[in-house]
N, C-alpha and C positions, 0 to 999 in steps of 0.2 A: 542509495548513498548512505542512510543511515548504518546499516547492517553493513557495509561492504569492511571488508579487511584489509584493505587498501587506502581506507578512506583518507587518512590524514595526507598520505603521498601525494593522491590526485587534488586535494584540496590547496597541499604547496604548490603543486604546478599549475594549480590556475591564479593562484596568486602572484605566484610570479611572472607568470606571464599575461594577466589581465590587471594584475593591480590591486583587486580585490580578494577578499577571500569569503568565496559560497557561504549563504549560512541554509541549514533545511528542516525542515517541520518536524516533531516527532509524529509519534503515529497518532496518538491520541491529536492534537492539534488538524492533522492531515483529514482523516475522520470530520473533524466538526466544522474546517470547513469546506470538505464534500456535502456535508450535512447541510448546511444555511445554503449552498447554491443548488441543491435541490429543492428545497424548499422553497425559494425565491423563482424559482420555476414553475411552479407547478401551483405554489401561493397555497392561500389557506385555506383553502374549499379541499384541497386534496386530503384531510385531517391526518391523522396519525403518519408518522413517516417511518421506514428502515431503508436505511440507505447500506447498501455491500457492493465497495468497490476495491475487484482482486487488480491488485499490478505485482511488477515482477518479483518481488521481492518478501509481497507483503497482503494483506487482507484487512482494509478498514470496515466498522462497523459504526455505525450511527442512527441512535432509534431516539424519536421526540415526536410531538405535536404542536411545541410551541418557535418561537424565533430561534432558541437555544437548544441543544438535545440534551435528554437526558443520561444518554448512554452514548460514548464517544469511544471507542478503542480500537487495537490495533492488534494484529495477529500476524504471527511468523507464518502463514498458508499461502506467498502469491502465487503465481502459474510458473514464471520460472524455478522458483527456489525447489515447489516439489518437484519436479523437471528433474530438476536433476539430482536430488534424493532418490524420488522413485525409476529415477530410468537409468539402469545399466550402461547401455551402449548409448555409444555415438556417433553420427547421427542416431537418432531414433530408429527403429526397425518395431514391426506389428508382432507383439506376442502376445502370451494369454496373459490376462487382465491378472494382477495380484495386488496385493493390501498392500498402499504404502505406508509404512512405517516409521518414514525419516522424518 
């Protein structure tokens, strides 16, 4: 939702039809807290943490040892975005593997 280019459209139509209107994390925010519910997981014996969680859009990172990370951010890399950067056709079809670039 953040990146989409649509976003404002789909955000009046849920307003208007729900009453509200969505609000959603940046990436750094989204990152940190993937980060603390890993960490509340796994507790503090697990020491150092890197947390990498690709969704569609998007790729968070979050690396720390304490309650807080030290490194929280967010990358344009998820599964669908290079999807369809790097894949020509649609549906998908098997070809020889190439660098994506987008």
């Amino acid at each position: 939702m953040r990146d989409a280019p649509n976003r404002e459209t789909v955000l009046d139509g849920i307003e208007r039809t729900a009453g509200v209107r969505p609000q959603f994390l940046t990436g750094a925010q989204e990152a940190r807290l993937t980060y603390l519910a890993v960490r509340r997981w796994y507790g503090w014996r697990a020491g150092p943490l890197l947390v990498l969680d690709i969704g569609g859009g998007s790729m968070e990172l979050a690396l720390g040892r304490d309650d807080e990370p030290e490194l929280a951010l967010s990358l344009p890399l998820g599964a669908g975005r290079l999807t369809r950067a790097c894949n020509a056709t649609s549906p998908a079809r098997p070809a020889p593997r190439t660098r994506c670039t987008g």
